[in-house]
Short mmCIF file of the C-alpha atoms (twelve columns), coordinates in Angstrom:
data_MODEL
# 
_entry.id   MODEL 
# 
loop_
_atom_site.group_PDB 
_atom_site.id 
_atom_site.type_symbol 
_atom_site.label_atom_id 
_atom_site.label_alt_id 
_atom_site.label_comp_id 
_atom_site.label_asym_id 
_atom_site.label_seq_id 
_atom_site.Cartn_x 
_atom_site.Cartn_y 
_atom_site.Cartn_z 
_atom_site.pdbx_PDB_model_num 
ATOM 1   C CA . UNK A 1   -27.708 6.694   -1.450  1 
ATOM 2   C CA . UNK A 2   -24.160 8.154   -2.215  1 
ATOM 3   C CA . UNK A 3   -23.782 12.168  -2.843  1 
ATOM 4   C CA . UNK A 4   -23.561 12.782  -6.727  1 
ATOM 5   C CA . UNK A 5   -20.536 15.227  -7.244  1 
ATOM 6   C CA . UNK A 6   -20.310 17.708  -9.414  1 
ATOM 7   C CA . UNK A 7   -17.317 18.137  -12.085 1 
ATOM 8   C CA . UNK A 8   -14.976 19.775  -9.800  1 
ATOM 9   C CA . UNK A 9   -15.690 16.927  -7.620  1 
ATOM 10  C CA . UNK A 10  -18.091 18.714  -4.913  1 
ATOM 11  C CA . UNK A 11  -21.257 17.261  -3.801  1 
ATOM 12  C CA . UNK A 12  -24.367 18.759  -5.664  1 
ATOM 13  C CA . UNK A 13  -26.124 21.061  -2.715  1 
ATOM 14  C CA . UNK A 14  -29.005 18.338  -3.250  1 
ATOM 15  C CA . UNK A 15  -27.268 15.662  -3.047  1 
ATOM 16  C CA . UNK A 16  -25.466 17.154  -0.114  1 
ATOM 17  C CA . UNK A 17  -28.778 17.681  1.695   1 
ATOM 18  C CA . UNK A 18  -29.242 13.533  0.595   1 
ATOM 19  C CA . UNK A 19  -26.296 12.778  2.739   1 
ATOM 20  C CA . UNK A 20  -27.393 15.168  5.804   1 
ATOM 21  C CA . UNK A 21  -30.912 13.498  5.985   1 
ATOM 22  C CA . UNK A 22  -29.581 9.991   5.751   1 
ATOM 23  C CA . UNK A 23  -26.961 10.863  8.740   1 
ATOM 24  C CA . UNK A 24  -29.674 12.867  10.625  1 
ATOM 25  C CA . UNK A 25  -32.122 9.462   10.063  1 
ATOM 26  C CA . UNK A 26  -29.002 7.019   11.152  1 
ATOM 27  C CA . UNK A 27  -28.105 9.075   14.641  1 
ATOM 28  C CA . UNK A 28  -31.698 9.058   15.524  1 
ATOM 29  C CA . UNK A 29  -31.567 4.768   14.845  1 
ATOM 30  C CA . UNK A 30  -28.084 4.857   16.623  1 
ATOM 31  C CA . UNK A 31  -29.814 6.890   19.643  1 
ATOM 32  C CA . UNK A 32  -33.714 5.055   20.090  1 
ATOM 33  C CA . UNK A 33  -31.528 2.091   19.704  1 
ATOM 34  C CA . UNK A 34  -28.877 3.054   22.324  1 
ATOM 35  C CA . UNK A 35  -31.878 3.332   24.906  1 
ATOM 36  C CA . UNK A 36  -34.242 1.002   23.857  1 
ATOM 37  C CA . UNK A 37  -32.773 -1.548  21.621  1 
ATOM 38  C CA . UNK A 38  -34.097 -2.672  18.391  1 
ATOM 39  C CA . UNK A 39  -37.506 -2.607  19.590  1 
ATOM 40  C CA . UNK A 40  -37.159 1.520   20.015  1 
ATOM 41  C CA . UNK A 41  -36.148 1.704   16.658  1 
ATOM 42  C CA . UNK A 42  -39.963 1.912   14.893  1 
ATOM 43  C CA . UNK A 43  -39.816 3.237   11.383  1 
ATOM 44  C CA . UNK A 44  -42.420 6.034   12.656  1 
ATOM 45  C CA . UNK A 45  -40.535 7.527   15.854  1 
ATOM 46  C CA . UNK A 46  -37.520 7.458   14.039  1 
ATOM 47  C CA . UNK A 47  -39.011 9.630   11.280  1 
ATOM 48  C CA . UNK A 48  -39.870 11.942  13.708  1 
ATOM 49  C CA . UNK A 49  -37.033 12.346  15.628  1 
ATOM 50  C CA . UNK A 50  -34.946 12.871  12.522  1 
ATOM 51  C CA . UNK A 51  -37.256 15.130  11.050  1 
ATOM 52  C CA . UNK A 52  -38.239 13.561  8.169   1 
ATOM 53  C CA . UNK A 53  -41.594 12.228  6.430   1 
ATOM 54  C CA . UNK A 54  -42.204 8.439   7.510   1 
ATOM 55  C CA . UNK A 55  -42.402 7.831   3.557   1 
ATOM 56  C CA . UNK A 56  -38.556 9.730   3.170   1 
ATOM 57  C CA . UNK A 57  -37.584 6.832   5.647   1 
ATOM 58  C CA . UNK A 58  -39.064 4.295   4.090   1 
ATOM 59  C CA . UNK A 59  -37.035 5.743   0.216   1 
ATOM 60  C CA . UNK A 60  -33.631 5.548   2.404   1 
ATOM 61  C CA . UNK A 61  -34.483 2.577   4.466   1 
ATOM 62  C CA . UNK A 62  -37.260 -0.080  3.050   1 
ATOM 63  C CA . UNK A 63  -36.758 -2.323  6.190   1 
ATOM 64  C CA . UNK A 64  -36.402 -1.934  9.722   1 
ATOM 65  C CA . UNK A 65  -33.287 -4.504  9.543   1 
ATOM 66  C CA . UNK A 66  -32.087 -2.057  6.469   1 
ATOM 67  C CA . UNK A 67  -31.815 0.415   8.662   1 
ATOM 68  C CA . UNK A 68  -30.250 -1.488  11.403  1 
ATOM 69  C CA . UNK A 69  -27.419 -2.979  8.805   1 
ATOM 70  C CA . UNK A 70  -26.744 0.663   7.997   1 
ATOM 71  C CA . UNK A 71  -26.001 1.662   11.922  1 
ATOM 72  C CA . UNK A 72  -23.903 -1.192  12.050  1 
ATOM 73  C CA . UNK A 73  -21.882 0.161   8.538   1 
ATOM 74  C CA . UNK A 74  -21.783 3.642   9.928   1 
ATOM 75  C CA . UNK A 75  -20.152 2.316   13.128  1 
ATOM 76  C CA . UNK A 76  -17.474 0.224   11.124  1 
ATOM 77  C CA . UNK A 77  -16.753 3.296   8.890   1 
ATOM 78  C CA . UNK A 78  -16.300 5.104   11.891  1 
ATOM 79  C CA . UNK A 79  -13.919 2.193   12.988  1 
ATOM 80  C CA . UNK A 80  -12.054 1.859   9.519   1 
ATOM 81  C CA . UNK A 81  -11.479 6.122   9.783   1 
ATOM 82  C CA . UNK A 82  -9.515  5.802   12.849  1 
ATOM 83  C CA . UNK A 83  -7.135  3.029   11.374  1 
ATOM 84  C CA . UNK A 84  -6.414  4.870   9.102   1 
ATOM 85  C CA . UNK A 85  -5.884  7.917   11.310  1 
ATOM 86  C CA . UNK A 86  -3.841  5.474   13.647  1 
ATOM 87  C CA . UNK A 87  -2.718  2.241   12.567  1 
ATOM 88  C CA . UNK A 88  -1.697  -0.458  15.053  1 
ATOM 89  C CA . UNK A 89  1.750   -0.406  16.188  1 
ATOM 90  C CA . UNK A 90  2.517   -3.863  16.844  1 
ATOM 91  C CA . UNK A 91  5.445   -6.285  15.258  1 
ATOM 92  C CA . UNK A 92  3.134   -9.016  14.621  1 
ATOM 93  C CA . UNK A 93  0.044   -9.942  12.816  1 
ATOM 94  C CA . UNK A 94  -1.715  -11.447 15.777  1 
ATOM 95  C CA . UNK A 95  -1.123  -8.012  17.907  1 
ATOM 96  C CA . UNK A 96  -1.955  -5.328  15.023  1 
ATOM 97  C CA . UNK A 97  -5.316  -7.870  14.805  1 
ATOM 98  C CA . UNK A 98  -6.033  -7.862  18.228  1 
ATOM 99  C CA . UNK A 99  -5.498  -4.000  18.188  1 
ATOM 100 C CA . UNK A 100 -8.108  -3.683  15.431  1 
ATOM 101 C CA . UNK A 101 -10.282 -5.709  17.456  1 
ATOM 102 C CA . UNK A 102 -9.808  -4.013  20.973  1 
ATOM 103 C CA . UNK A 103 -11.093 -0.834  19.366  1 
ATOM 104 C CA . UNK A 104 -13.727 -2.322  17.539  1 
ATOM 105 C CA . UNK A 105 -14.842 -3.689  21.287  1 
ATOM 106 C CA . UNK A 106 -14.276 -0.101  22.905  1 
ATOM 107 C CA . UNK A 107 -16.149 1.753   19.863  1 
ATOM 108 C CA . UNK A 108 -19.159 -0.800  20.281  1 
ATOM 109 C CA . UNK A 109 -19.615 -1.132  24.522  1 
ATOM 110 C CA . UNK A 110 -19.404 3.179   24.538  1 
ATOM 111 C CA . UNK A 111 -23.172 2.010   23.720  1 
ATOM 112 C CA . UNK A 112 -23.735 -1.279  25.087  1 
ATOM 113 C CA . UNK A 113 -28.095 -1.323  24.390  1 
ATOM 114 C CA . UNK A 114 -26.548 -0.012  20.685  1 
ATOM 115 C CA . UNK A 115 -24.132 -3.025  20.607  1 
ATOM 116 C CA . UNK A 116 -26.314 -5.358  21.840  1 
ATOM 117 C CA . UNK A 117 -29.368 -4.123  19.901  1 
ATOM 118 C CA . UNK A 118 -27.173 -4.426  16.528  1 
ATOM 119 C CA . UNK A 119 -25.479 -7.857  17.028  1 
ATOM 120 C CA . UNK A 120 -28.425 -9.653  17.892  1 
ATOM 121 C CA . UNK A 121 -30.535 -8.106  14.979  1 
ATOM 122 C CA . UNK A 122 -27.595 -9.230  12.737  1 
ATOM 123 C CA . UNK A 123 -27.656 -12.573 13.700  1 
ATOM 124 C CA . UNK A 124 -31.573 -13.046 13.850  1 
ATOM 125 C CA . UNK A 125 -32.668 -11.477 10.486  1 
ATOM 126 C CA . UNK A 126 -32.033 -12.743 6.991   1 
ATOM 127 C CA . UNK A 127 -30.928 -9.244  6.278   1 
ATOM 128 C CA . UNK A 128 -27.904 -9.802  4.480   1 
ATOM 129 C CA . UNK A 129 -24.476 -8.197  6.233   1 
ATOM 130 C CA . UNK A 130 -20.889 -8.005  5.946   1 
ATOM 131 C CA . UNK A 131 -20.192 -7.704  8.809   1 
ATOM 132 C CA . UNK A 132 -17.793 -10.265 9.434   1 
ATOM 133 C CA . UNK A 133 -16.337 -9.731  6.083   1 
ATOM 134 C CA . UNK A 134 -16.055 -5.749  6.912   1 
ATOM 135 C CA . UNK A 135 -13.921 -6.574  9.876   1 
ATOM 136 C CA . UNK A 136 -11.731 -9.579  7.603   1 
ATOM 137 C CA . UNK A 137 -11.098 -6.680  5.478   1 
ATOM 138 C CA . UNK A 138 -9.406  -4.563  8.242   1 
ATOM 139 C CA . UNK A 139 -8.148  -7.354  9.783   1 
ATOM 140 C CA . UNK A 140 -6.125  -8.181  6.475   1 
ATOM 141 C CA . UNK A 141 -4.975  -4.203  5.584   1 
ATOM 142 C CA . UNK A 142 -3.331  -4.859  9.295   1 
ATOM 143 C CA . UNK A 143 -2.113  -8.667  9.308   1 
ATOM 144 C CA . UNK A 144 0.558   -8.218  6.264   1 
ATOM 145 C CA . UNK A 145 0.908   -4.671  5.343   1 
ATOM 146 C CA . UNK A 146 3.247   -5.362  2.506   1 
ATOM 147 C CA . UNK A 147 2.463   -8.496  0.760   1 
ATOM 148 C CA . UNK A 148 -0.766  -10.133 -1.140  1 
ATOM 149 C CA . UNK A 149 -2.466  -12.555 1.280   1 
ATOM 150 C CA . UNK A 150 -3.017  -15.697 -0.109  1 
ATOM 151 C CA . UNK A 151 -6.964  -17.392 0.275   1 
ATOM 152 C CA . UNK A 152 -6.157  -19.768 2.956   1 
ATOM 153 C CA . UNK A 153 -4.943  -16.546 5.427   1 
ATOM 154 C CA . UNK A 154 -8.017  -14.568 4.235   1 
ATOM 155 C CA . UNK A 155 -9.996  -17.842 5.716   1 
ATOM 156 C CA . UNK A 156 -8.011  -17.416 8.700   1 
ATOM 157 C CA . UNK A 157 -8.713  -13.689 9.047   1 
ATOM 158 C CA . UNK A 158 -12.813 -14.248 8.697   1 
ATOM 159 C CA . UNK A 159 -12.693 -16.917 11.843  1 
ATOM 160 C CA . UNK A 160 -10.923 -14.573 13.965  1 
ATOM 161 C CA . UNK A 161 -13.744 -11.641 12.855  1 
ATOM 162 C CA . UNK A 162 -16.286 -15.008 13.727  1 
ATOM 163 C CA . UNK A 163 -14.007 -15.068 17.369  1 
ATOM 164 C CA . UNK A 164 -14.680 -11.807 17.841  1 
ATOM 165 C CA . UNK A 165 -18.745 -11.954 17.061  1 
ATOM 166 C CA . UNK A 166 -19.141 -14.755 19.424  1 
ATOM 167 C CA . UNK A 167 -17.131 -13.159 22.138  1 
ATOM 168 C CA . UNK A 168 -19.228 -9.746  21.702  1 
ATOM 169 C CA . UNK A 169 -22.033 -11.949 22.286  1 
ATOM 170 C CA . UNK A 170 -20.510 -13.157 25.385  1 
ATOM 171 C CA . UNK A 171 -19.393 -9.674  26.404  1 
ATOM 172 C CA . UNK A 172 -23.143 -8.362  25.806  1 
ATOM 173 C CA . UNK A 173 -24.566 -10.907 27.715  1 
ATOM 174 C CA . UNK A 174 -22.546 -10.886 30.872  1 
ATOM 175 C CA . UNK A 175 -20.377 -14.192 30.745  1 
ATOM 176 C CA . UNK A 176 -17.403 -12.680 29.951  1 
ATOM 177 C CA . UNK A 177 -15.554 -9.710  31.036  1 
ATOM 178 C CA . UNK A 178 -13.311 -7.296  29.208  1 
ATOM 179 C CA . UNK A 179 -9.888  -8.635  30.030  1 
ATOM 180 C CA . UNK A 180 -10.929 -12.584 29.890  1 
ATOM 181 C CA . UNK A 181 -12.321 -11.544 25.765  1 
ATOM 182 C CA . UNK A 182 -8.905  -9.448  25.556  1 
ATOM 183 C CA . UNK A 183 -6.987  -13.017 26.259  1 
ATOM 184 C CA . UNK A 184 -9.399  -15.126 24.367  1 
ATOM 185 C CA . UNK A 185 -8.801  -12.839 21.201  1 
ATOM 186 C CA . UNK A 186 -5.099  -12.647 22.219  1 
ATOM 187 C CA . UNK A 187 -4.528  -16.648 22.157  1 
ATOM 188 C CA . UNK A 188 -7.260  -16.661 18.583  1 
ATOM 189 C CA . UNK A 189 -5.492  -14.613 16.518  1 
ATOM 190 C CA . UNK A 190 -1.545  -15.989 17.975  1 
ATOM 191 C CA . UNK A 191 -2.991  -19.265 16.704  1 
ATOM 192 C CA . UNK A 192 -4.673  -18.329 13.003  1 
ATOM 193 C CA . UNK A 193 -1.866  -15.925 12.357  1 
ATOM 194 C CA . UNK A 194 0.900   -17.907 13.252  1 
ATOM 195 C CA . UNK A 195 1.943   -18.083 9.587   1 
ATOM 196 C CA . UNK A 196 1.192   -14.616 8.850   1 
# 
């Protein structure tokens, strides 16, 4: 639900209150699941601990998995806001990629259950996600700041976002270690963005 502004371009005070509740409902999903993992996250405790009727939930949220796909939009929002704050600094593609990847890493292991929790949901429900086309999209407002990329690099750009999945999942489940998924990603996107 997006906040309805008025003519002068200000949220509506209900509307406002819309956006508090859905943020008050998506911290207390961010938080069960941060402890618990998905299976914390029932419909009913997080209701309560947002403060809000279970049927309120159910208007913002009709699915547990709807709920989960929002989490994981909040955290790339939160992700896109700080690129934009800070844009990588490096000469090439392949390093202002792997920057936008290192912090998506970093923003996603502060919470490791949350992480965890999220990416596995993802890739077990039929909820459908953009995930890896969220992080394509940042990837490419990085990769060639000046010029229209053509299909064949936007390609490129979604298997190094796939990369990066698969080594989260590796990450998450103890196979691979920070620095080991910081050179995997580093070699990736040298060889996809060579022509960048």
């Amino acid at each position: 639900m997006t906040a309805e502004p008025t003519a002068a371009g200000h949220p509506t005070g209900r509307s406002r209150s819309q956006h508090q509740r859905r943020k008050r409902i998506l911290q207390a999903a961010a938080a069960l699941a941060s402890r618990g993992g998905v299976e914390a996250m029932q419909m009913r405790t997080v209701a309560e601990r947002a403060g809000v009727a279970l049927g309120t939930l159910y208007r913002y949220f009709p699915s547990k998995m709807d709920l989960v796909v929002a989490v994981v939009n909040e955290e790339m929002d939160t992700l896109e806001a700080s690129l934009d704050r800070r844009p990588p600094t490096s000469d090439t593609a392949a390093g202002r990629a792997v920057e936008v990847l290192t912090r998506a890493t970093r923003g996603l292991m502060r919470e490791p259950e949350l992480a965890d929790a999220l990416i596995r949901s993802l890739l077990l429900s039929d909820v459908q996600t953009d995930l890896g086309d969220r992080m394509a999209g940042m990837l490419a407002k990085v990769a060639d700041r000046d010029a229209l990329l053509s299909e064949e690099q936007h390609v490129l750009l979604r298997a190094l976002s796939s990369v990066w999945i698969m080594e989260m999942i590796e990450m998450l489940r103890g196979r691979a270690g920070n620095e080991q998924i910081q050179d995997r990603l580093e070699i990736a996107a040298e060889r996809l963005l060579a022509g960048f």
